[in-house]
Every structure is written in structure tokens, then in C-alpha cells.
N, C-alpha and C positions, 0 to 999 in steps of 0.2 A: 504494500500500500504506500504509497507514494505522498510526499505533503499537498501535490498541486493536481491530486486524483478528485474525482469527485466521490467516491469511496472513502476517503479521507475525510471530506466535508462532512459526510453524512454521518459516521463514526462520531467525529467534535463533535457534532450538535446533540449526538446522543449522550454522549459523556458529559458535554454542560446540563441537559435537559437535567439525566441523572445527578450529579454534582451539586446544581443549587436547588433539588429539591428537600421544602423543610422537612420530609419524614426521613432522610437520611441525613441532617445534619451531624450525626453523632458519629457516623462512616465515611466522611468525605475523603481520608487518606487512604481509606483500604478502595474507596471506589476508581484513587487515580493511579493507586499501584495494580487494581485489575484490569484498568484501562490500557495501560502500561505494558503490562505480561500479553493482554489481549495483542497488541500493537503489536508485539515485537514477533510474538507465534503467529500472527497472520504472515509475515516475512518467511518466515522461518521457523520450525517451532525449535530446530537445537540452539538459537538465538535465545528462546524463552529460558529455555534447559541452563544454559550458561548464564542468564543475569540471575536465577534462581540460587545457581551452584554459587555464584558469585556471591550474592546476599548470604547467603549459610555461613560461607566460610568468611565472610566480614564480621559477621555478628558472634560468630565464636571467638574469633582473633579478638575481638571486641572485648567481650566478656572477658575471657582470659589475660587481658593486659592491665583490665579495671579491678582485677584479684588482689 
């Protein structure tokens, strides 16, 4: 999916529709990191695979440095 797709457009719009609705005010970070994951596995999904594996292994190294 491309930025200047129209594919893309339609996606945004869903993302904000969902985004600034007030009955998910309280999930608006998990809706733009599923947005996000969504984005990346429409490309590619070992794209997804890899910023996942990536995420894991930050947030351990994370954890483990704040011990």
C-alpha cells in the first residue's frame, strides 16, 4: 500500500474514523499500533513478523537494563 494509493486514503480515514471515536478513547495507542502492524503486513506480512520480533526484544532489553 502505497502513501499516494487510494487504498491508503481509505485505510487513514478508517483509522481516524476509528481513532477519534469517544467509545475508544481509553485504546487510542493500541488502535494506532494495530493500525501500524495492519500497515506494515498489508506490504508484507515478515515486515509485521520483524517490527513484532523487534518490539519483544526492545522491551526485554528494556526491562533488563531498568533491573
Amino acid at each position: 500500500m502505497a502513501f499516494n494509493s487510494v487504498s491508503f486514503l481509505i485505510f487513514l480515514g478508517i483509522v481516524f474514523f476509528i481513532y477519534y471515536l469517544p467509545l475508544f478513547k481509553r485504546i487510542q495507542p493500541y488502535v494506532l499500533v494495530g493500525a501500524g502492524l495492519f500497515f506494515y503486513a498489508f506490504a508484507n506480512v515478515y515486515y509485521c513478523l520483524l517490527l513484532v520480533a523487534s518490539c519483544l526484544i526492545n522491551s526485554i532489553l528494556l526491562r533488563a537494563i531498568n533491573k
